[in-house]
Structure formats: C-alpha cells, structure tokens
Backbone bond lengths (Angstrom), bond angles and torsions (degrees), N, CA, C in turn:
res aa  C-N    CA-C-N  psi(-1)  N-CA   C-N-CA  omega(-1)  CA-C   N-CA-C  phi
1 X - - - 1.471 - - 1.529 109.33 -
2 X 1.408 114.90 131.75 1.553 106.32 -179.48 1.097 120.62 -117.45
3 X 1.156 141.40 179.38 1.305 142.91 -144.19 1.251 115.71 -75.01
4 X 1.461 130.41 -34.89 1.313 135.76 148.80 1.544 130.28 -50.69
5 X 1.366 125.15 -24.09 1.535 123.03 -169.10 2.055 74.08 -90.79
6 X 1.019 95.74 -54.06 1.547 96.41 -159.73 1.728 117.09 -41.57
7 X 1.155 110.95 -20.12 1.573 134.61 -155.63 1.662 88.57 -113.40
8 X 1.184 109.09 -42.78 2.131 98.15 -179.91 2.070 95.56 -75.69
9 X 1.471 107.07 -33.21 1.837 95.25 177.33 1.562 104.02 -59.61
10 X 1.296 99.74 -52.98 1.682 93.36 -173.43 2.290 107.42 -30.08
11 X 1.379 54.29 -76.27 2.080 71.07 -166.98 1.526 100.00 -39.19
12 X 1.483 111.32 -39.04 1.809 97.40 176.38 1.713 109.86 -51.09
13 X 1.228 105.30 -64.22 1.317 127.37 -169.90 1.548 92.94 -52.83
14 X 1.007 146.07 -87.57 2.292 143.23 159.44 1.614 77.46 14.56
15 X 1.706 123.04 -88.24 1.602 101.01 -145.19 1.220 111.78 -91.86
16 X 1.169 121.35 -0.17 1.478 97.51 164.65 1.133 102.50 -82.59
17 X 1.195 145.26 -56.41 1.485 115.10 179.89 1.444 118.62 -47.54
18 X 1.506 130.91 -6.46 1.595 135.38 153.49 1.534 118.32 -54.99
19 X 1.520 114.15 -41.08 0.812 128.34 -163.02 1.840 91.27 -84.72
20 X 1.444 126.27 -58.85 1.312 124.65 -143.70 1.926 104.09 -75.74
21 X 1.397 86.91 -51.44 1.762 107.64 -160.97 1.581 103.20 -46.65
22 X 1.547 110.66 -45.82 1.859 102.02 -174.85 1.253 108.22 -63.41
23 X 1.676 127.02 -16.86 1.491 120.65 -176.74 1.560 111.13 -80.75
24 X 1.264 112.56 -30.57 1.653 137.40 -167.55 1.708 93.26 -83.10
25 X 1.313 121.02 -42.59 1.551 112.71 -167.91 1.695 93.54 -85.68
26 X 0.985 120.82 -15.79 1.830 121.95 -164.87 1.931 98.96 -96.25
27 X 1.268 115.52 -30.29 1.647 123.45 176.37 1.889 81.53 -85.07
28 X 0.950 151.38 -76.63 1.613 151.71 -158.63 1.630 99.68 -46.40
29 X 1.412 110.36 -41.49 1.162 105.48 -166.97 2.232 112.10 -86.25
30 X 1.210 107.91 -20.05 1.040 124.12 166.28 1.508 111.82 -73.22
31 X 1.102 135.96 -38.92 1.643 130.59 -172.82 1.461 91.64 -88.81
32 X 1.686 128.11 -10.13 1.435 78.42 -163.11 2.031 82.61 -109.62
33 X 0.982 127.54 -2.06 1.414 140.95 166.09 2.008 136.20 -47.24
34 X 1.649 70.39 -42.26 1.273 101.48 -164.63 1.800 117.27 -114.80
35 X 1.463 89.32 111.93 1.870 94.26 -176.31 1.771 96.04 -88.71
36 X 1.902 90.29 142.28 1.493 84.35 -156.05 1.971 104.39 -80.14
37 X 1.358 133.75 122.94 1.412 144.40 -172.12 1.704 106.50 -62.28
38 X 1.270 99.74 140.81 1.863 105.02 168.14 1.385 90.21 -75.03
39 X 1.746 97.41 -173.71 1.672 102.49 171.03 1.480 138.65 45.93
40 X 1.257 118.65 -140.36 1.271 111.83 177.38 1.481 111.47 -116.29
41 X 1.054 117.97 123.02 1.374 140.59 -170.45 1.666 120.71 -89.12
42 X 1.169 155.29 36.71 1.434 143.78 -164.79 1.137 121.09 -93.56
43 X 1.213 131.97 104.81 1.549 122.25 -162.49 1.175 101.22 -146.26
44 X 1.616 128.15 152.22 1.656 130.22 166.29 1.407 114.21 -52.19
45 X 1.317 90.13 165.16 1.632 89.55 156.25 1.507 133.75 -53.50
46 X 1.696 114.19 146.92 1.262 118.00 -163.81 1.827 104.72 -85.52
47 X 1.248 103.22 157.66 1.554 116.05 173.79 1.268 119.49 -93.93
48 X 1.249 123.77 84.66 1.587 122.77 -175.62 1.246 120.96 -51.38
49 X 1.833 112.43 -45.54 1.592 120.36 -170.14 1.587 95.05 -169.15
50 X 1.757 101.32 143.60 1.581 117.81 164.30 1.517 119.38 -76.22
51 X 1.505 136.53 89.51 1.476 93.82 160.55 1.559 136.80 -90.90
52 X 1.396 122.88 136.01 1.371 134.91 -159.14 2.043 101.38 -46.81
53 X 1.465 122.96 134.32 1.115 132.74 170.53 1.278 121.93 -110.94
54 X 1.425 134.39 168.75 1.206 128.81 159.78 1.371 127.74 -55.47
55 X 1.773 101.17 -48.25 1.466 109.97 -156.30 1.838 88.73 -101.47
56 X 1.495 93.50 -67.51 1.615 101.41 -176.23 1.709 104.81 -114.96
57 X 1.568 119.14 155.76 1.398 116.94 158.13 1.393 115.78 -68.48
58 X 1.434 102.81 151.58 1.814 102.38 -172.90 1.484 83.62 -112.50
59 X 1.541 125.34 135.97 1.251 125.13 165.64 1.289 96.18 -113.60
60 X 1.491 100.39 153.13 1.635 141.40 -173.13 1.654 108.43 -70.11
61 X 1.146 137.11 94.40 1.605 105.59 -171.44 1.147 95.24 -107.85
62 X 1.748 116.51 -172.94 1.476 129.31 145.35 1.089 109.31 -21.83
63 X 1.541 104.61 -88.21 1.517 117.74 -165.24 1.387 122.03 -5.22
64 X 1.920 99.51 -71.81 1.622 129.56 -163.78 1.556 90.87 -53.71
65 X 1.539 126.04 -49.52 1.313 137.29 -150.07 2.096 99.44 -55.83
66 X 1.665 87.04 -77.51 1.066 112.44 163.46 1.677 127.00 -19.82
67 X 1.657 111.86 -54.47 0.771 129.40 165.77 1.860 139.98 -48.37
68 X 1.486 92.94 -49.43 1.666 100.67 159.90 1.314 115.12 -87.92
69 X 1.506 117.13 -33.85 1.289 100.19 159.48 1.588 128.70 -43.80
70 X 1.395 127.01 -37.95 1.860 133.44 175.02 1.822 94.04 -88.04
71 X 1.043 144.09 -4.49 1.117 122.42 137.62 1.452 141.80 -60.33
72 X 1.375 109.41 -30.64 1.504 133.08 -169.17 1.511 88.61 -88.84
73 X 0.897 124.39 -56.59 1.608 130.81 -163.58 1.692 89.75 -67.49
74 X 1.219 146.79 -41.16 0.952 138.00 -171.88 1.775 109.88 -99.56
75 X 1.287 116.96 10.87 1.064 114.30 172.22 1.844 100.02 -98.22
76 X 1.445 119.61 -28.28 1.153 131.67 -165.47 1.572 107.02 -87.25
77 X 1.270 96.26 -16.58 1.753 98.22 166.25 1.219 126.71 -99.69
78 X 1.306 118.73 -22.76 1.505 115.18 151.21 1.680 128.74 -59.83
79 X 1.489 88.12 -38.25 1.571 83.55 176.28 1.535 124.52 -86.56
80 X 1.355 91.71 -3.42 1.714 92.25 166.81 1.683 116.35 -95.89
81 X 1.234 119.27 -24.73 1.664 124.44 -175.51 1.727 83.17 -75.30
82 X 1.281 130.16 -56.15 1.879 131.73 -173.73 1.787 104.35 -64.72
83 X 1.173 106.90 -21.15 1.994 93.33 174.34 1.621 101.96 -33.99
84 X 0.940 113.09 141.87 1.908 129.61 139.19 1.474 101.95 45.89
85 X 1.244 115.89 39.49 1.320 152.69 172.01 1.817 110.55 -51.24
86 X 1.648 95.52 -62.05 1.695 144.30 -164.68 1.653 94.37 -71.98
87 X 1.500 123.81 -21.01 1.926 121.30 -143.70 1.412 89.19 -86.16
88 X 0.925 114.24 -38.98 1.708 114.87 -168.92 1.639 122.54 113.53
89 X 1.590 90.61 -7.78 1.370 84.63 175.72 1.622 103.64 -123.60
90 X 1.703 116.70 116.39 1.441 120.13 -175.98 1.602 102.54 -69.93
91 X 1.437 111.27 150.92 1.223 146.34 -172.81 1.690 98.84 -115.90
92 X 1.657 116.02 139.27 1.335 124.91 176.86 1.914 94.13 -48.29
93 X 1.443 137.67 -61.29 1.153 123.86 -177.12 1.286 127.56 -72.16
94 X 1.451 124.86 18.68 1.296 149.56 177.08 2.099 89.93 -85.16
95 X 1.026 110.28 -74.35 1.241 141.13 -158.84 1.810 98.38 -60.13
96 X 1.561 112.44 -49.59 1.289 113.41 165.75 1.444 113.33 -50.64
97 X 1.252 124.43 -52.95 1.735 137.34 -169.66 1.589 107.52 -52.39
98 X 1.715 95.46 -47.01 1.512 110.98 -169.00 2.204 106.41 -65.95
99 X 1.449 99.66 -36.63 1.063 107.73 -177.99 1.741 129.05 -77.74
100 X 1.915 94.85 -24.99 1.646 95.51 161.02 1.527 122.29 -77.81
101 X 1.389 114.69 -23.18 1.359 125.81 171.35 1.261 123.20 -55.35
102 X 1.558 112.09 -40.16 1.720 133.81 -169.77 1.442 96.76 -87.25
103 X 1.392 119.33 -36.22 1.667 106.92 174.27 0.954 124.26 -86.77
104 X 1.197 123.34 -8.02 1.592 137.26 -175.00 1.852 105.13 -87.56
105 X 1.415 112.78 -61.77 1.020 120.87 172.47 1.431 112.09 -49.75
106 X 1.273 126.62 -38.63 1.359 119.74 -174.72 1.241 116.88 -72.63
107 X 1.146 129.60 -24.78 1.473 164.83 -151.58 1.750 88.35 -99.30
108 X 1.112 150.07 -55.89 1.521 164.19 172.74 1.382 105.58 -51.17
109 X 1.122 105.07 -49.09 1.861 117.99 -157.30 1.374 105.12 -97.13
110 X 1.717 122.84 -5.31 1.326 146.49 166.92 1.500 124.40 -56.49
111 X 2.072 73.74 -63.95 1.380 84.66 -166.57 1.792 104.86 -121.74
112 X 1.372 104.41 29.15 1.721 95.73 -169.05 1.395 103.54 -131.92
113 X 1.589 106.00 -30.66 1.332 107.65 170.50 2.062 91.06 100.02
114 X 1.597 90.38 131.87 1.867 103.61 147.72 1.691 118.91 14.12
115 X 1.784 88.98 -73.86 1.024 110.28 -160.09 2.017 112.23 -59.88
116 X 1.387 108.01 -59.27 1.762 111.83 167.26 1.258 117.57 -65.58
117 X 1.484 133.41 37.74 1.226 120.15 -167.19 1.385 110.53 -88.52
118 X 1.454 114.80 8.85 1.533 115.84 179.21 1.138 92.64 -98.12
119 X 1.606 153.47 -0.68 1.037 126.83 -155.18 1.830 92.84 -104.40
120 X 1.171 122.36 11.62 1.779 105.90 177.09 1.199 99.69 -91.75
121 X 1.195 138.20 41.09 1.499 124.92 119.03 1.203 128.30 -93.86
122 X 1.519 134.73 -17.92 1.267 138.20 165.85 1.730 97.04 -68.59
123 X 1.147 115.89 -61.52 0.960 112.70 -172.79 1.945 127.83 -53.10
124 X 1.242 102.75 -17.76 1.411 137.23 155.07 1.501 103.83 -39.73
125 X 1.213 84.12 -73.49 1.698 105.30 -157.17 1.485 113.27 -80.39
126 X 1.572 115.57 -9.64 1.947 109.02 176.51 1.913 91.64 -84.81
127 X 1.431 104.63 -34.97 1.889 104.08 174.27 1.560 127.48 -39.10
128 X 1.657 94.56 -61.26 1.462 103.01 178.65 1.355 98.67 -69.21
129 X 1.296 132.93 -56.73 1.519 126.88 -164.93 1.808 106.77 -50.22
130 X 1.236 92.66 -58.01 1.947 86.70 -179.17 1.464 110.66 -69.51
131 X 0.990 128.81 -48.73 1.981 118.19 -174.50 1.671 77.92 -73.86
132 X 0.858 148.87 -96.91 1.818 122.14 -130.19 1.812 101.63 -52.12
133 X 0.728 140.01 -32.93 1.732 134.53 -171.36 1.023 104.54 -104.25
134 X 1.457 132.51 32.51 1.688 137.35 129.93 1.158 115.09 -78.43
135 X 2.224 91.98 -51.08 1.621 91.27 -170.06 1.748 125.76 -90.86
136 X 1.608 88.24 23.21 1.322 89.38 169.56 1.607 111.69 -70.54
137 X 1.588 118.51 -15.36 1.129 109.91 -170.61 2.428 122.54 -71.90
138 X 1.487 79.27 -13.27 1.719 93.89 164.37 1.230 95.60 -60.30
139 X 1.005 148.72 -124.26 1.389 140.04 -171.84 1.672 134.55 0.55
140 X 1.296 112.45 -6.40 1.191 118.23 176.13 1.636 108.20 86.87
141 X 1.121 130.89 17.63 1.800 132.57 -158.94 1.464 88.62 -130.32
142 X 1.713 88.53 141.32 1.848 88.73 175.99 1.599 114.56 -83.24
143 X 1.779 97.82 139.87 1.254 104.34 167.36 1.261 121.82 -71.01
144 X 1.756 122.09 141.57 1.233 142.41 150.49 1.358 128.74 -26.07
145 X 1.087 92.72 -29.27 1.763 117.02 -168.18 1.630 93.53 -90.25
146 X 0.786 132.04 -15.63 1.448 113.90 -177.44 1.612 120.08 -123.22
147 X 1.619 97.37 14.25 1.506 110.04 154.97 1.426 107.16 -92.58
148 X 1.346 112.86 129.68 1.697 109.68 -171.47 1.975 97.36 -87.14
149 X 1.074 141.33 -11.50 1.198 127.22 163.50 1.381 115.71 -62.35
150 X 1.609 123.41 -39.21 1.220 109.30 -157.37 1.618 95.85 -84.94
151 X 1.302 113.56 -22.63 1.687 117.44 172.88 1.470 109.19 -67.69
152 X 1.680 119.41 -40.81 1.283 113.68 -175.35 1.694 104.25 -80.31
153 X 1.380 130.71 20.73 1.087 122.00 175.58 1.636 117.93 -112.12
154 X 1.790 97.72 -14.19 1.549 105.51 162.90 1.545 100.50 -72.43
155 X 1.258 109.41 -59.48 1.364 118.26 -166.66 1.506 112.95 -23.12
156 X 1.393 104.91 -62.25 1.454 126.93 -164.77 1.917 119.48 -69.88
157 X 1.743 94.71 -23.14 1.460 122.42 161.70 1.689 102.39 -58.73
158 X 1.232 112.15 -60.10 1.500 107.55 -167.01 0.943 94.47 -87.07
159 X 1.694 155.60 -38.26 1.553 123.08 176.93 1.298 105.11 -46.68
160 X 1.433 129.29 -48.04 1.581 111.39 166.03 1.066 141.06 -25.12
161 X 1.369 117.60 -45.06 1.624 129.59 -171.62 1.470 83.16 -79.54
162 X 1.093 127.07 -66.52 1.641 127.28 -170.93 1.534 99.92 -17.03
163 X 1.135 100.37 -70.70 1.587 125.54 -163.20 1.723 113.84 -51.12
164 X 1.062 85.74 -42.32 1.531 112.44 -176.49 1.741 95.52 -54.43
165 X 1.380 112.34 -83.27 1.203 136.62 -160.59 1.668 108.57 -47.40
166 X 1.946 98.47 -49.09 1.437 103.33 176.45 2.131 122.49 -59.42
167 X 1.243 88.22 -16.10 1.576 109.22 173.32 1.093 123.02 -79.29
168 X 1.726 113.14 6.68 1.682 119.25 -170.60 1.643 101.66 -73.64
169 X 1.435 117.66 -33.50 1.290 135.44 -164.77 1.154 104.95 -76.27
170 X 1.499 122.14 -19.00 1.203 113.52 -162.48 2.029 118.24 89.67
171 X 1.107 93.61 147.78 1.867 106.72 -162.66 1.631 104.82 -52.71
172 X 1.789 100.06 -56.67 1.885 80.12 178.09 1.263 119.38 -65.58
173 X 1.371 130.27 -22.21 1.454 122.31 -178.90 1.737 92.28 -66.38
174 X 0.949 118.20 -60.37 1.382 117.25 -172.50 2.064 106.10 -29.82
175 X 1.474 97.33 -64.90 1.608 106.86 -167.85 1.725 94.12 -52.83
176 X 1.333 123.38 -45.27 1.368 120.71 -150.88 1.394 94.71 -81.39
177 X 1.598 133.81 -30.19 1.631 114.56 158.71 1.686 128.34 -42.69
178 X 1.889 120.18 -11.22 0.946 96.51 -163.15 1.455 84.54 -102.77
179 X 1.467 142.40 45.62 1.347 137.88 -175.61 1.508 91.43 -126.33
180 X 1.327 142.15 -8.18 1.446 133.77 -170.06 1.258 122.64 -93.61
181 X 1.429 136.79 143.41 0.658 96.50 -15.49 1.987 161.28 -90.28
182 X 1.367 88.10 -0.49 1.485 108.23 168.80 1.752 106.47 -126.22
183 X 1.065 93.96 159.09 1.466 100.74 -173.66 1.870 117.52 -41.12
184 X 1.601 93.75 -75.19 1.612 108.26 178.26 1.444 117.59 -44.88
185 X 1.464 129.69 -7.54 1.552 127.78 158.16 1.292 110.10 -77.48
186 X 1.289 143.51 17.41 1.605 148.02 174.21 1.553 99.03 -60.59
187 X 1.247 129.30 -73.63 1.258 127.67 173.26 1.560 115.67 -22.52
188 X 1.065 128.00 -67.75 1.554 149.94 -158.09 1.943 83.83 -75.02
189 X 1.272 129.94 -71.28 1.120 121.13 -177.20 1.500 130.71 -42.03
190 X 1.113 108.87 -34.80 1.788 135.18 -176.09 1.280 80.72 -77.99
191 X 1.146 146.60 -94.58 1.613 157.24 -165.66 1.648 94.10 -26.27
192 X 1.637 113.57 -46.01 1.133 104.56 -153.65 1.909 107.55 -86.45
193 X 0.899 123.41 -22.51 1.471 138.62 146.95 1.183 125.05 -59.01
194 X 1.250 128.94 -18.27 1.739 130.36 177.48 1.838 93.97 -93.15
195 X 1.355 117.75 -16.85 1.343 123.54 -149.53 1.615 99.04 -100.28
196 X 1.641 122.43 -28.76 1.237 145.01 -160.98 1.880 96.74 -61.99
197 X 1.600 114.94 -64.24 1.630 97.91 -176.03 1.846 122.59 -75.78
198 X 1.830 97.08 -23.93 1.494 100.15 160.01 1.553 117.82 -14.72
199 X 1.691 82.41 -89.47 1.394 98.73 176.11 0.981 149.89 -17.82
200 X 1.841 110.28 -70.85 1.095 110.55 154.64 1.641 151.94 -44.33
201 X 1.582 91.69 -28.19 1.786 110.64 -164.55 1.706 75.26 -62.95
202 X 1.505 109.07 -74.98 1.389 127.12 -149.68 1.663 113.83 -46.20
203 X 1.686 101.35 -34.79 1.689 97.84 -177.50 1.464 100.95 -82.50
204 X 1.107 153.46 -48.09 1.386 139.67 139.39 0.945 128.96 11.22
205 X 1.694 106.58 -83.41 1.773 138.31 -175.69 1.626 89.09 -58.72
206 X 1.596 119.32 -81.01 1.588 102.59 -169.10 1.645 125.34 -45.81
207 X 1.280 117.57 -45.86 1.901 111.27 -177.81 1.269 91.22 -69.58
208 X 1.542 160.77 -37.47 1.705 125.79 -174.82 0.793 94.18 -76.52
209 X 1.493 158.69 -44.64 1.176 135.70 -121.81 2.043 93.75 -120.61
210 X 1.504 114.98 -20.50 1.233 96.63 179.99 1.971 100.63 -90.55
211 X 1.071 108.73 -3.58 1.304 111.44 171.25 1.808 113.87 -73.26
212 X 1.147 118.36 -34.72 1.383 115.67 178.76 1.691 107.36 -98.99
213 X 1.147 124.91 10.75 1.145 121.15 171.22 1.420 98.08 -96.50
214 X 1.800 131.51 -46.10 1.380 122.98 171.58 1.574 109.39 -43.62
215 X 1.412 113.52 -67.20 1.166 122.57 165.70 1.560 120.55 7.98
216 X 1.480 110.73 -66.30 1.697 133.80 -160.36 1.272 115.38 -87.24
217 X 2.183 99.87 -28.42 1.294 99.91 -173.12 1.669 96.60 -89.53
218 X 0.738 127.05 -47.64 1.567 122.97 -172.93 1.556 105.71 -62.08
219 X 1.192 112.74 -41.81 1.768 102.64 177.57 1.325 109.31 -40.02
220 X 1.683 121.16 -62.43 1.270 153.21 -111.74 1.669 83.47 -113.59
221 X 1.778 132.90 -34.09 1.519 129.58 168.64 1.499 100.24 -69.13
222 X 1.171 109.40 -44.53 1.428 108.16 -156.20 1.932 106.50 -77.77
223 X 1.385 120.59 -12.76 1.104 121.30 167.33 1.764 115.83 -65.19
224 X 1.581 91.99 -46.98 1.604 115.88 -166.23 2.185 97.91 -45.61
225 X 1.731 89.08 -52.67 1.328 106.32 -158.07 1.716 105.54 -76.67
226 X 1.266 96.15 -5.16 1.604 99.74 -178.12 1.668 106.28 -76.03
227 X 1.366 105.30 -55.50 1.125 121.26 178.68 1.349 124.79 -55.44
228 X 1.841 124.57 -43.66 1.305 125.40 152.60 1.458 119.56 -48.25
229 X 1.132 135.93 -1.78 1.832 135.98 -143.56 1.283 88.69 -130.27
230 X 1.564 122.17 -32.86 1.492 105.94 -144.34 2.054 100.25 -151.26
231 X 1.580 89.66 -3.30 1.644 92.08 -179.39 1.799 113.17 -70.43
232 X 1.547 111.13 30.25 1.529 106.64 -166.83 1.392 87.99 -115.29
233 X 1.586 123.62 -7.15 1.862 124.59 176.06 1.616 86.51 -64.18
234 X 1.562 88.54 166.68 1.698 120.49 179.54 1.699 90.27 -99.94
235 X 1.764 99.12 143.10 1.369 104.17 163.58 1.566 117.84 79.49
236 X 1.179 112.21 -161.56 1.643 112.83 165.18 1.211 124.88 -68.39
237 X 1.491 123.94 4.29 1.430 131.71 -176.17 1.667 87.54 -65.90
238 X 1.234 99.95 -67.90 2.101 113.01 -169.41 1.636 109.31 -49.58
239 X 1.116 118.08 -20.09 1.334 114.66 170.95 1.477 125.58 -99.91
240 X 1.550 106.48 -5.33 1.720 109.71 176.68 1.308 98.85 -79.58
241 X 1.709 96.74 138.34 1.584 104.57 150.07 1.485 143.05 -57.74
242 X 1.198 119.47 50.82 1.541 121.05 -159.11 1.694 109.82 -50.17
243 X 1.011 123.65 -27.21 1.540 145.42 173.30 1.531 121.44 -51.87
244 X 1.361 87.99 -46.61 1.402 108.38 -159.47 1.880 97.93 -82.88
245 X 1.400 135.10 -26.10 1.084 124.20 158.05 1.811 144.99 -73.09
246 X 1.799 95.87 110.06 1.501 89.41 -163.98 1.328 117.13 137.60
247 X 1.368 110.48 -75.11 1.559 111.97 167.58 1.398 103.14 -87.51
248 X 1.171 151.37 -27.69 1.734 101.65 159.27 1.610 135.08 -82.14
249 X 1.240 96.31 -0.76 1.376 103.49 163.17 1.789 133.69 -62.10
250 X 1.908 85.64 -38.32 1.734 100.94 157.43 1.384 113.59 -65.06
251 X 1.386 97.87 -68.22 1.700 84.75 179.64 1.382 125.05 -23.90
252 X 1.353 100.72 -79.85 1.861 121.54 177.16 1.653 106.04 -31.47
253 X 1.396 133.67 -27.62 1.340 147.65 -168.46 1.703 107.04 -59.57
254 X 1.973 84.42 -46.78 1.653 110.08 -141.22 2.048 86.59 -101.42
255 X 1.430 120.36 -61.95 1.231 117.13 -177.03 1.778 124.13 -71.30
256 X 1.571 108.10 -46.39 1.342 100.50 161.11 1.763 124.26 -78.22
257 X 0.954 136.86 -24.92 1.461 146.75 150.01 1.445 124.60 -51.11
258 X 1.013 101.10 -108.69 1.656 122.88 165.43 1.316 119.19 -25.53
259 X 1.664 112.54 -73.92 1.564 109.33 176.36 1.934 111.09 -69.72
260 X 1.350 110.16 -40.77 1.299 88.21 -179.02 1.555 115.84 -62.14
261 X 1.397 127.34 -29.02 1.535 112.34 -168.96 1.976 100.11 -82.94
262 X 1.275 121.75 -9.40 1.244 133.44 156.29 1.068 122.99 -62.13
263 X 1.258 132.49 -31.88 1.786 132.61 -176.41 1.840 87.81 -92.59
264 X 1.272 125.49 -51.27 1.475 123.83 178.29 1.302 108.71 -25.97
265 X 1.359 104.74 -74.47 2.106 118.86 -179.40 1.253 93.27 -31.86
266 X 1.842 104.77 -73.65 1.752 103.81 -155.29 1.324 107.88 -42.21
267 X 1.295 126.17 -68.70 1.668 126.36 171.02 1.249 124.51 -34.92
268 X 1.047 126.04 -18.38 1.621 126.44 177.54 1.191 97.36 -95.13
269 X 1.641 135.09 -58.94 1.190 133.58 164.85 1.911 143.88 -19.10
270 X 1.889 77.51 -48.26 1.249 77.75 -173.20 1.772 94.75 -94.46
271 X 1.113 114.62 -28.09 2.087 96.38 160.65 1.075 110.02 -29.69
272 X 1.553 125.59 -66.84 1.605 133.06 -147.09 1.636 85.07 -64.13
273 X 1.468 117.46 -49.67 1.951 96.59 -167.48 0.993 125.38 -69.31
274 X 1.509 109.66 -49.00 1.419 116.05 174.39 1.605 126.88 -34.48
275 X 1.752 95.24 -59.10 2.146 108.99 -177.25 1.906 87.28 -61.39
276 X 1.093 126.81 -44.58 1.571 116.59 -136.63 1.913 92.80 -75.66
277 X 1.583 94.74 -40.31 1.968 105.12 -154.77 2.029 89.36 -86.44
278 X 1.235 121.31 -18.75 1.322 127.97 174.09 1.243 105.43 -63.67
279 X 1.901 131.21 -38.91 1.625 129.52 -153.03 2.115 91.22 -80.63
280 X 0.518 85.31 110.61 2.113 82.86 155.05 1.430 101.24 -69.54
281 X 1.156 129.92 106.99 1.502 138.23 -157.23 1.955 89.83 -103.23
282 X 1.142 117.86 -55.08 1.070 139.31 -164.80 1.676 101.01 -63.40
283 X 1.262 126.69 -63.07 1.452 136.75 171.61 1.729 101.21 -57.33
284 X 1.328 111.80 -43.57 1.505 102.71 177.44 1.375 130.45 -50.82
285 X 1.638 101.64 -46.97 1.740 108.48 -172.68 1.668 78.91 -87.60
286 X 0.969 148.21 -70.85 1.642 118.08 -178.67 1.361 128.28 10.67
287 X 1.821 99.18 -76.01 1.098 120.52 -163.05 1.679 114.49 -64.56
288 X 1.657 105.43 -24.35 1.616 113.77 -167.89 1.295 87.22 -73.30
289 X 1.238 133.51 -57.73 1.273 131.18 -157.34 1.204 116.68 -71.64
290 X 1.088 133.01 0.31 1.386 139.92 -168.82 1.617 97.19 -99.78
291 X 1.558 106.95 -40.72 1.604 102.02 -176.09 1.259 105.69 -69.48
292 X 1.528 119.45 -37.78 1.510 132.99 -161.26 1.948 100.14 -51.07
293 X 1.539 78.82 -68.01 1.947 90.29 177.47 2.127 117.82 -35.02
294 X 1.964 87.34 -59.97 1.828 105.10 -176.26 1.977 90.25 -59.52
295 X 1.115 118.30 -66.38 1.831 112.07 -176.86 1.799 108.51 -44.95
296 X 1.448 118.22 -23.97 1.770 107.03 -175.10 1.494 86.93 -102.73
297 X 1.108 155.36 21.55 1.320 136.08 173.88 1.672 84.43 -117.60
C-alpha cells in the first residue's frame, strides 16, 4: 500500500467518523439524560440549557441538538460518497452520488421547469435533512421532525423563496395576484398565502409525530396484555413481553421508515410546486424584454 491509497483511507476514515460520532455523541447524550420512565412515556423534546436574551430566553433543546448533529452526519456523507470523485477512476459510491444527483435533478426539471434547475441541490438537501431526522427515531433519539418549530422553521424558509420569486414581477404585480381570479376573492387568497407554511409545518409535524405516539401506545398495550395472558408463567417467563415481538417492529418499519421518508418527498414536493406555480414565468420574461428593448433604445 503506498502512501497515497493510505492518505485517501485516512480522509475516508475523517468522514466516516463525520458521519458516525454525531450519532454516537447524540445516543451518549440520551442515556446519560434520560432516567429510564415506567409506562407510557410521550413527551417533547428535552431542554438541555437556557441561554439568557434580551427580549426572550432562547433554550437549547433536543431538537436543535439533534438537529446539527443530522446536519454534520449529512455533511460527512456527502463528502465521503464525492471523495476521489475527480481521479478518474469511479468507485461503487462515486456512482451512488452520481445517481442521487440524476434523480434529483430530474425530479427539478419535472416539476420546476428549465428555469429552477439550480435548485436540485436545495432540494437535495430539505430530503436528506427530513428522512435522516425521522429516522433518527430507529435509534431510540427524538426526531426533529416531530418538533413543529424546527419544521415550522423550514416552512417559513420556503414561504420565503415563495415570496421571493413572486416578487420577480415586481410588488404591484405581486398585490394584483391577490385579486385573481376576480377581484372579491382577495380575502380568501391573502388567507390562502398566510395558510401556505402553516400547512406544511403541521402536515409534516402531525404524521411523524402521530406516528411515534401510535408507536408507544401499542408497544406499551401490548406489554400490559402480555402480562395479563401470560403473567401465570414462573420466573421471568410472566414478566416477558411475548406480545411485544413483531408488531412493533412492523409498525416501526412502516412509521419510522416508510412514513418518515414519505413526509420527506411530500416536503420537497410541495417546495418544488409552490416556488415554481408561485413565479409568473410568463410576465417575467415579458418584463426582461421590455428592459432589454427600453436599455437598446
């Protein structure tokens, strides 16, 4: 082995430990946090620390914790699937990278049009961010996803872009969209734009979070009922959960799996419609050309 392969392992070995350690310090930091509860347990995220504010204190929670932690971890996986990318010789995770890019982008150019085709890297990045901080909940660590601030804080990110984009036209075009299509629907339209990041946070925030609340309650029946069925064994027989193996494992399959990488899409999805069906594309290239002509005269 020569000094170069040895020096590209290193740097492999740098992100995966990027990738591993925030999950390992975020499980370390949960066992040692957390006294373990009888019964049924459902509670928000925990408050690690206050720091003092002007107006209000900002407290430290899980969530936030959690949160840069699945950033880091997802910063450490990009840069390990992109290692030695450039060498000329592709690597099976060369080929993976190349293939989330090609579906992602296609997925942009689908539904966004020509015009957003820079945006499949944001759009990249709300994917990994929402499916990894669902499935942090396999691990026993609370998901991100089921604090509705940290969801209502994407949310409120992309009413921005909305906003942004609808502003290409300029402010009265902007005001005069909320008269269409006839005037007297202005009310209902305004409502219906204040209503746009609502939405989202909440349909998000409710399926993770009512998914791990089934989760706890059916574990937590099916313990109860184990024990009525079977508390007449000698020993630790009467105290095993015989119940409890199997169906929450489906569950957990279907709500931490399944639905979380399902609420991910929807959220990425409904970005791509919202920014794309928000731009007046048509009034836009209008408007360029109008300066183009007034700037050559």
């Amino acid at each position: 082995m020569n000094h170069k392969s040895r020096g590209f392992m290193a740097i492999d070995m740098a992100y995966i430990c990027m990738m591993v350690l925030p999950l390992l310090l975020l499980i370390t930091l949960k066992v040692l946090t957390n006294a373990p509860a009888g019964g049924i347990d459902i509670a928000g995220a925990d408050i690690y620390f206050t720091l003092p504010m002007p107006i209000q204190n900002l407290p430290i929670t899980e969530s936030q914790v959690n949160s840069l932690c699945v950033l880091i971890t997802i910063l450490g996986l990009c840069l390990f699937l992109t290692h030695g990318i450039t060498s000329g010789k592709l690597l099976i995770r060369h080929h993976v990278a190349e293939w989330i890019v090609e579906k992602v982008q296609a997925m942009v150019d689908d539904n966004m049009g020509k015009y957003f085709s820079g945006f499949a890297p944001f759009v990249t990045s709300i994917l990994a961010l929402s499916a990894l901080s669902s499935l942090l909940s396999l691990l026993g660590l609370y998901p991100p996803t089921s604090d509705v601030n940290i969801v209502g804080g994407w949310a409120l990110f992309v009413f921005a872009l909305i906003t942004y984009y609808k502003f290409k036209c300029g402010p009265v075009q902007y005001m005069k969209s909320f008269g269409e299509p006839v005037p007297f629907l202005a009310p209902l339209n305004i409502i219906s734009e204040v209503a746009t990041p609502i939405s989202m946070a909440f349909r998000h925030y409710g399926n993770v979070l009512s998914g791990s609340v089934i989760s706890v309650l059916v574990a937590t029946g099916l313990q109860g009922l184990s024990k009525v069925l079977f508390g007449f064994l000698p020993g630790f027989l009467g105290e095993f959960p015989f119940l409890q193996i199997g169906l929450p494992a489906i569950l957990s399959i279907y709500f931490d799996i399944f639905s979380g990488m399902l609420q991910a899409y929807i959220f990425a999805m409904l970005t791509m419609l919202y920014v794309a069906s928000g731009f007046p594309a048509d009034l836009y290239e209008k408007r360029q050309l109008k300066k183009k002509l007034v700037g050559g005269n």
